[in-house]
DRENPA-3360 file (N, C-alpha, C; in nm, 2 decimals, always signed):
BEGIN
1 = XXXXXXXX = +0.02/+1.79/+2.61/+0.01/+1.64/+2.60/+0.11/+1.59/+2.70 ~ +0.07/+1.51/+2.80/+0.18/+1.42/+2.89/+0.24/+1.34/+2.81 ~ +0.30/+1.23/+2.87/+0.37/+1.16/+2.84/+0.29/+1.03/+2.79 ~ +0.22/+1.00/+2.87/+0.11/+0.89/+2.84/+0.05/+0.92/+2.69 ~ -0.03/+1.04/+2.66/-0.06/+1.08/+2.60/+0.04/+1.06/+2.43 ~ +0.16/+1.11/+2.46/+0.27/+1.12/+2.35/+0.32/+0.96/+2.31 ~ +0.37/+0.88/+2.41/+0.38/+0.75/+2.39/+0.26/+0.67/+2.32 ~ +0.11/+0.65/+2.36/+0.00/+0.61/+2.26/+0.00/+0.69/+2.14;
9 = XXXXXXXX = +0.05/+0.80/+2.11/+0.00/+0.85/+2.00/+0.15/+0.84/+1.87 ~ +0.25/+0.85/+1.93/+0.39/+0.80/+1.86/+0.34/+0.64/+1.83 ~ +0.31/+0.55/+1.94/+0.31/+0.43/+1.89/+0.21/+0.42/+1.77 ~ +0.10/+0.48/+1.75/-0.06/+0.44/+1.67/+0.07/+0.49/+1.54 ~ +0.10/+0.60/+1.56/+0.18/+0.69/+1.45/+0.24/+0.57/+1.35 ~ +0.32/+0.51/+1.41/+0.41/+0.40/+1.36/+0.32/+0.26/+1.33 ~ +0.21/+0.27/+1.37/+0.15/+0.15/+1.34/+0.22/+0.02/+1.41 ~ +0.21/+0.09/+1.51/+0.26/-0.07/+1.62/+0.17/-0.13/+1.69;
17 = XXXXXXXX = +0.18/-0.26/+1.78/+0.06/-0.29/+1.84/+0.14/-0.22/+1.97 ~ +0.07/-0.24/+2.09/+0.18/-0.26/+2.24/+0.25/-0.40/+2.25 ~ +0.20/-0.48/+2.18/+0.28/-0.61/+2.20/+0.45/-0.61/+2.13 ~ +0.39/-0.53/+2.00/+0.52/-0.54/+1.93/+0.60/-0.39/+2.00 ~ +0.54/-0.31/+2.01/+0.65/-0.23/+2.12/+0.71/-0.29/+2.27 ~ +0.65/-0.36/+2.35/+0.67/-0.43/+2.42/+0.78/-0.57/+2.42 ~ +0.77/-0.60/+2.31/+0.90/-0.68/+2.24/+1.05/-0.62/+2.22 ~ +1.01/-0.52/+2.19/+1.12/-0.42/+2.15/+1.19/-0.36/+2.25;
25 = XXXXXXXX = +1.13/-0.35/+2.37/+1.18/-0.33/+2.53/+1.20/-0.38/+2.56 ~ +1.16/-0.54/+2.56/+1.12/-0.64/+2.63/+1.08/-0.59/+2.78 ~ +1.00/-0.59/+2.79/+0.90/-0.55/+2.89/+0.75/-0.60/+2.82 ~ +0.65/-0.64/+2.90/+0.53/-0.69/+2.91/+0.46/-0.59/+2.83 ~ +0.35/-0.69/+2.78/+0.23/-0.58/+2.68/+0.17/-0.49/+2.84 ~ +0.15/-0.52/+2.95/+0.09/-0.47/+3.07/+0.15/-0.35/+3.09 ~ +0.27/-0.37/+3.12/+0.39/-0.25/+3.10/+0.31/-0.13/+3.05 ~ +0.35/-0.18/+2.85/+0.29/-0.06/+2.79/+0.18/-0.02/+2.81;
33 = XXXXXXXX = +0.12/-0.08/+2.83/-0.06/-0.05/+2.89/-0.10/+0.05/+3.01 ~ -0.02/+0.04/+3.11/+0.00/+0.10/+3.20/+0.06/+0.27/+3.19 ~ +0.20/+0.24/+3.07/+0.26/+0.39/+3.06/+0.17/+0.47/+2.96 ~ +0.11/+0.38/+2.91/+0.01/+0.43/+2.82/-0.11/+0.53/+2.85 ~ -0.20/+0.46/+3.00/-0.31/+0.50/+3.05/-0.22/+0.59/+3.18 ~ -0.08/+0.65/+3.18/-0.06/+0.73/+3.30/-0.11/+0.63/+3.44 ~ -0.10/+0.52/+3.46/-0.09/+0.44/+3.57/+0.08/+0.42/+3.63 ~ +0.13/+0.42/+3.53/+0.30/+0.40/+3.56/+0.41/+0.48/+3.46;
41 = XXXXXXXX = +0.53/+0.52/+3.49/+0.63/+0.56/+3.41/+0.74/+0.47/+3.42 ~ +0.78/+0.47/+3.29/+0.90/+0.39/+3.26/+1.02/+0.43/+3.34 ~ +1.13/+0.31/+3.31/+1.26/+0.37/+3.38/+1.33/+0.45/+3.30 ~ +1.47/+0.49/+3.33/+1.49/+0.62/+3.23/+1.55/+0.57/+3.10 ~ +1.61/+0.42/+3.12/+1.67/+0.36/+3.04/+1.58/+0.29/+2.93 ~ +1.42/+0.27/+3.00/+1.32/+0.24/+2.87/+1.29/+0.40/+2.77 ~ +1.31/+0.51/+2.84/+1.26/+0.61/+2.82/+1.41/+0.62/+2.70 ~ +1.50/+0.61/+2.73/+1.64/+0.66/+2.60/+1.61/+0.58/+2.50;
49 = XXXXXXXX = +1.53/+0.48/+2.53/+1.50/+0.31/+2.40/+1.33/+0.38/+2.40 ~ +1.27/+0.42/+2.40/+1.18/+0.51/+2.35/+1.18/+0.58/+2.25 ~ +1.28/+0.70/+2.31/+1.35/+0.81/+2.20/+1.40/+0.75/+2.09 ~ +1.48/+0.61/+2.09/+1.52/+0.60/+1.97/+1.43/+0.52/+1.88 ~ +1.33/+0.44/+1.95/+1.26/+0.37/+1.86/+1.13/+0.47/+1.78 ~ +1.11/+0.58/+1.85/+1.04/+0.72/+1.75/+1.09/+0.80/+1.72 ~ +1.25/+0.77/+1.76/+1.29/+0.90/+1.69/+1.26/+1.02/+1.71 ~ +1.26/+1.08/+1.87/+1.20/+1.15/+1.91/+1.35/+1.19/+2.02;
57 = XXXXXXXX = +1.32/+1.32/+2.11/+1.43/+1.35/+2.21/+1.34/+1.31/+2.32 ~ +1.41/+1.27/+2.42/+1.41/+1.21/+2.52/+1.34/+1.36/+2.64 ~ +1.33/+1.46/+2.59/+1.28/+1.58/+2.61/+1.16/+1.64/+2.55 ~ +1.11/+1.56/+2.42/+0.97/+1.59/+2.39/+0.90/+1.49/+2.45 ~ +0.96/+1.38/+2.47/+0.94/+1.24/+2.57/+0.83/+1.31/+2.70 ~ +0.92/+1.42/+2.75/+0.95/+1.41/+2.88/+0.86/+1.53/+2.92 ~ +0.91/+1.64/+2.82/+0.82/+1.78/+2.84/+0.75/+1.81/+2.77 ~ +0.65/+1.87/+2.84/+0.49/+1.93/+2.76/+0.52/+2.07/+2.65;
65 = XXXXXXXX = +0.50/+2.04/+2.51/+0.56/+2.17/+2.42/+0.43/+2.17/+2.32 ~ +0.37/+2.23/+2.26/+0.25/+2.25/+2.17/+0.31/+2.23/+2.04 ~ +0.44/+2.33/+2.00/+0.49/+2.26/+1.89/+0.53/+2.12/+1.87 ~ +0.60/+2.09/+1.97/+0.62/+1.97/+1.90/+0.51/+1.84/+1.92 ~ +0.41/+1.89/+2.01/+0.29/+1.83/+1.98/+0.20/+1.83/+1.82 ~ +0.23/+1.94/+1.80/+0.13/+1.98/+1.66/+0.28/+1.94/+1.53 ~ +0.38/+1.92/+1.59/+0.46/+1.86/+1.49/+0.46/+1.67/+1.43 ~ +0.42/+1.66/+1.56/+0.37/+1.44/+1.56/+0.29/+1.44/+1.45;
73 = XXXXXXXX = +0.16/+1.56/+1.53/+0.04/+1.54/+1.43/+0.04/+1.54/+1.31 ~ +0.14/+1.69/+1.25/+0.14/+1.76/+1.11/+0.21/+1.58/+1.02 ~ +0.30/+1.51/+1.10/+0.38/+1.42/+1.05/+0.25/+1.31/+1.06 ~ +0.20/+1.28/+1.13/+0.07/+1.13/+1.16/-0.03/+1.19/+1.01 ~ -0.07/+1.25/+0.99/-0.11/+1.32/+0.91/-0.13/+1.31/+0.73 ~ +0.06/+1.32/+0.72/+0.08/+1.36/+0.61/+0.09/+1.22/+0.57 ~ +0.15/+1.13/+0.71/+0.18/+0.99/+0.64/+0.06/+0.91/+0.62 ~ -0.07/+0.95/+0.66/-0.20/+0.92/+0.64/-0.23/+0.97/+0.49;
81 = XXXXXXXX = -0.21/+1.07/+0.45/-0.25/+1.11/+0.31/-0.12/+1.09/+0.21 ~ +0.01/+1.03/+0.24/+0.07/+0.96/+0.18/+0.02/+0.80/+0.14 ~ -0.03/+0.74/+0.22/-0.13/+0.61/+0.21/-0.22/+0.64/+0.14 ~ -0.35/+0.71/+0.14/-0.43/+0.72/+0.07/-0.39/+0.79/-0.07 ~ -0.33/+0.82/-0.10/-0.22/+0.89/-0.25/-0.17/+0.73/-0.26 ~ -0.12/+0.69/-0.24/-0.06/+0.55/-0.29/-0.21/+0.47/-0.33 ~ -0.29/+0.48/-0.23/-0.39/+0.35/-0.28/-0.47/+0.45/-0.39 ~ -0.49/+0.53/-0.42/-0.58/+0.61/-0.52/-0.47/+0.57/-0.65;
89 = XXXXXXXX = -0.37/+0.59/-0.64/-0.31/+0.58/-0.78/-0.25/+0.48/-0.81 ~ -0.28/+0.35/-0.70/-0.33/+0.22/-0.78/-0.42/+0.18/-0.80 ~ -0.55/+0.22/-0.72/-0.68/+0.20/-0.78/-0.70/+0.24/-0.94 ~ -0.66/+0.37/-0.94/-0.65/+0.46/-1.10/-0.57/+0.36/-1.21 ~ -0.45/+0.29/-1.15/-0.37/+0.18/-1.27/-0.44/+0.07/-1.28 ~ -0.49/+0.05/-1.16/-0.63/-0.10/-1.14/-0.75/-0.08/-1.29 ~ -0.79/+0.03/-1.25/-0.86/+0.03/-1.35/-0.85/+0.10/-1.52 ~ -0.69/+0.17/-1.53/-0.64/+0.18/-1.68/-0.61/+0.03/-1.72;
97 = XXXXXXXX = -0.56/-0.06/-1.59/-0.55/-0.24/-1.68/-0.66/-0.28/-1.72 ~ -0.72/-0.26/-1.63/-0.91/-0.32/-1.68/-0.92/-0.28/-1.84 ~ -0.97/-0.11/-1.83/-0.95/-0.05/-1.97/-0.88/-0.12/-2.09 ~ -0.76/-0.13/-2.05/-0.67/-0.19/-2.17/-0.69/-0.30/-2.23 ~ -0.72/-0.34/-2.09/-0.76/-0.57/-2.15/-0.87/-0.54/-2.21 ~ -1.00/-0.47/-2.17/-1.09/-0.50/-2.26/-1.09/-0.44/-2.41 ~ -1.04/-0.33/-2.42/-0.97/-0.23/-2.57/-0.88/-0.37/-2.62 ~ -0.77/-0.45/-2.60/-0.68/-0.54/-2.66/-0.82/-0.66/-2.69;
105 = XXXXXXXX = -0.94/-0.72/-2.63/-1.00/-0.81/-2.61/-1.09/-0.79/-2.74 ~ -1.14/-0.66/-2.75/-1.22/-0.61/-2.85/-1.15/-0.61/-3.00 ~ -1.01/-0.56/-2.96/-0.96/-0.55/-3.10/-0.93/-0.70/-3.16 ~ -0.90/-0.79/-3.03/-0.89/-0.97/-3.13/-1.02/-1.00/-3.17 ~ -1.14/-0.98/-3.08/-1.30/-1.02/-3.17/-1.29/-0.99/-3.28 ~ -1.27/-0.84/-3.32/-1.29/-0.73/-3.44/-1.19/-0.83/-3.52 ~ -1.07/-0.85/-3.47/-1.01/-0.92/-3.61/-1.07/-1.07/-3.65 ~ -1.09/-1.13/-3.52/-1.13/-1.24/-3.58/-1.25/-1.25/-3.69;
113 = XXXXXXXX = -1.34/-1.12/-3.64/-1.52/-1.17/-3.69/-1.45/-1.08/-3.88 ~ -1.35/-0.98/-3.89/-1.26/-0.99/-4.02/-1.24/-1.10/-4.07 ~ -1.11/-1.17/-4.01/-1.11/-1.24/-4.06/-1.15/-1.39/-4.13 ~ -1.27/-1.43/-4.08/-1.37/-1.49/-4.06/-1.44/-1.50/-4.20 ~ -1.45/-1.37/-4.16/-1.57/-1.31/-4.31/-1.55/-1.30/-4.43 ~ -1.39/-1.22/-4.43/-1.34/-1.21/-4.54/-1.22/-1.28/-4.62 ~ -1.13/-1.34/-4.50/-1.00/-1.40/-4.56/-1.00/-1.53/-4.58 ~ -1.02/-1.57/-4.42/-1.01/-1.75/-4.42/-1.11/-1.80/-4.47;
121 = XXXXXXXX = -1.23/-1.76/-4.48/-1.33/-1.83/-4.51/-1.36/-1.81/-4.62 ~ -1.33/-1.73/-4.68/-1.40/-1.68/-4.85/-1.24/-1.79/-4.96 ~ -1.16/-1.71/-4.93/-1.02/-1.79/-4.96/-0.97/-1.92/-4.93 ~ -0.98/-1.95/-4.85/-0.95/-2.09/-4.84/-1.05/-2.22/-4.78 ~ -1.15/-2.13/-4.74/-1.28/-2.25/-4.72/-1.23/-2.32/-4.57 ~ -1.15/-2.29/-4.49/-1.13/-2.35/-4.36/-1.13/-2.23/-4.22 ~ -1.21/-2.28/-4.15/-1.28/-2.17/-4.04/-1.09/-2.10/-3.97 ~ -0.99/-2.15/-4.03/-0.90/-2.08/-3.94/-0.91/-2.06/-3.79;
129 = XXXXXXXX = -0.94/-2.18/-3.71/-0.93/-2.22/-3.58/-0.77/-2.19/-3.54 ~ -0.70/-2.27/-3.57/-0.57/-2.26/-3.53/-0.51/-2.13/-3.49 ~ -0.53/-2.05/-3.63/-0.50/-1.87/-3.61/-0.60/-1.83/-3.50 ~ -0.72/-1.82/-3.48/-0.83/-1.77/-3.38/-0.73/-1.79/-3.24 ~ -0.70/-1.88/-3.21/-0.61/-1.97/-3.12/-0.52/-1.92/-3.08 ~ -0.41/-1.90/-3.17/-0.27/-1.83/-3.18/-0.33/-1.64/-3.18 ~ -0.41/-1.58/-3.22/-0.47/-1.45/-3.18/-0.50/-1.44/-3.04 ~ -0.57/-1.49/-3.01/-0.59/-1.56/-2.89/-0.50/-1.52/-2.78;
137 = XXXXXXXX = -0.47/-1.58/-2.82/-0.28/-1.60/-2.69/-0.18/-1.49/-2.70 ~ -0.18/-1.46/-2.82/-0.07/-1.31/-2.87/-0.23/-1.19/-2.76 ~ -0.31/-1.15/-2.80/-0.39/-1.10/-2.74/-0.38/-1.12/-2.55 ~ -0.35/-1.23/-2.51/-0.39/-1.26/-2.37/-0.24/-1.21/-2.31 ~ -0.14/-1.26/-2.34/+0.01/-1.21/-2.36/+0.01/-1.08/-2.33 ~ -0.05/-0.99/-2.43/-0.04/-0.82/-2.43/-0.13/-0.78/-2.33 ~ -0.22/-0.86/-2.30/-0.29/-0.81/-2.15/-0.19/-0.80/-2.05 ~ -0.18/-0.97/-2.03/-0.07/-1.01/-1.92/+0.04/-0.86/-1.93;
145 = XXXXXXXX = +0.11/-0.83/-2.06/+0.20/-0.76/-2.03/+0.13/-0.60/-2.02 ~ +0.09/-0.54/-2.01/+0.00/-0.38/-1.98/+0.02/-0.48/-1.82 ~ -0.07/-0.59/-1.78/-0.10/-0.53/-1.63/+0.05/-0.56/-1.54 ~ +0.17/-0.60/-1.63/+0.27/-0.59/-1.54/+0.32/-0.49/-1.56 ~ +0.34/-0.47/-1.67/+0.37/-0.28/-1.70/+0.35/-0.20/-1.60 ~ +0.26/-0.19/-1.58/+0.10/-0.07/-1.52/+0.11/-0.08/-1.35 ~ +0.08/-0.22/-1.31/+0.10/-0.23/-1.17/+0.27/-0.21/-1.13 ~ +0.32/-0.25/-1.21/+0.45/-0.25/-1.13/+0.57/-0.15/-1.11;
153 = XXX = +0.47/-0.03/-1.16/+0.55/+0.11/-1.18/+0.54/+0.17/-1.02 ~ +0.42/+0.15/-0.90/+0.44/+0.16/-0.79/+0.48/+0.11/-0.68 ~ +0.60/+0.02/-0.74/+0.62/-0.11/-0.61/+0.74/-0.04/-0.59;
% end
C-alpha cells in the first residue's frame, strides 16, 4: 500500500471527511484530494501533522510494510464490529422496554377490569374513575422509569 493509498484509508478509518482533515492542516479540501489520488505529496511538516492526527509513525506513513498494512485493517475492522455490538445491544434494550411497557400496561387493565368488578363497584356503587386515573399514572411512571433504566446503561 503507498502512501495515497494509507492516507484514504486512515482517514475513512476515523470517519473524517477531507474537508475536516483538511481543516486540521489547514490546507485545502483539493490538497487532500490530490495526496489522496497519488497526484501530489505532502510536505514533510504536513506528513509529522499526519502521523499525529492517526497516530501512526511517520515511517508507516512513508514505507510500504504488509504488517502494518493488515494492522489498520485488523483495527478498521474491529472498530466496525465494535459499532455494530453497540447498536445490536441497544436494539435488544429497545425492545426489553417495549416488552416491559406492554407487561406494566397489561397488569394496570387486569387491575382495573378487578377492580371494577369486584371492589369499587360492588362496594361502594361508584365507577372509581379517580383511582383508574391515579393507576394510570403510577403505571405510566414505571414505564417512563424501566425505559430510563434500560436505555441508559449504554451511554
Amino acid at each position: 500500500m503507498n502512501f495515497s493509498e494509507k492516507l484514504l484509508t486512515l482517514r475513512k478509518a476515523k470517519g473524517m471527511t477531507q474537508e475536516q482533515l483538511a481543516e486540521k492542516l489547514d490546507v485545502s479540501r483539493q490538497s487532500i484530494s490530490k495526496w489522496e489520488s497519488g497526484q501530489a505529496v505532502p510536505e514533510l511538516e504536513k506528513i509529522v501533522a499526519l502521523s499525529a492526527i492517526f497516530d501512526v509513525t511517520t515511517d508507516y506513513l512513508l514505507k510500504s510494510s504488509e504488517i502494518d498494512d493488515l494492522s489498520v485493517k485488523t483495527e478498521m475492522l474491529e472498530k466496525q464490529q465494535q459499532q455494530m455490538l453497540f447498536r445490536e445491544q441497544r436494539q435488544h434494550r429497545i425492545w426489553a422496554c417495549i416488552l416491559s411497557s406492554i407487561a406494566v400496561y397489561l397488569v394496570f387493565f387486569a387491575l382495573c377490569f378487578v377492580e371494577h368488578d369486584f371492589f369499587l363497584f360492588h362496594e361502594t356503587g361508584i365507577a372509581g374513575k379517580p383511582v383508574i386515573f391515579a393507576e394510570f399514572f403510577i403505571a405510566t411512571a414505571a414505564v417512563i422509569a424501566i425505559w430510563v433504566r434500560d436505555l441508559g446503561k449504554g451511554q
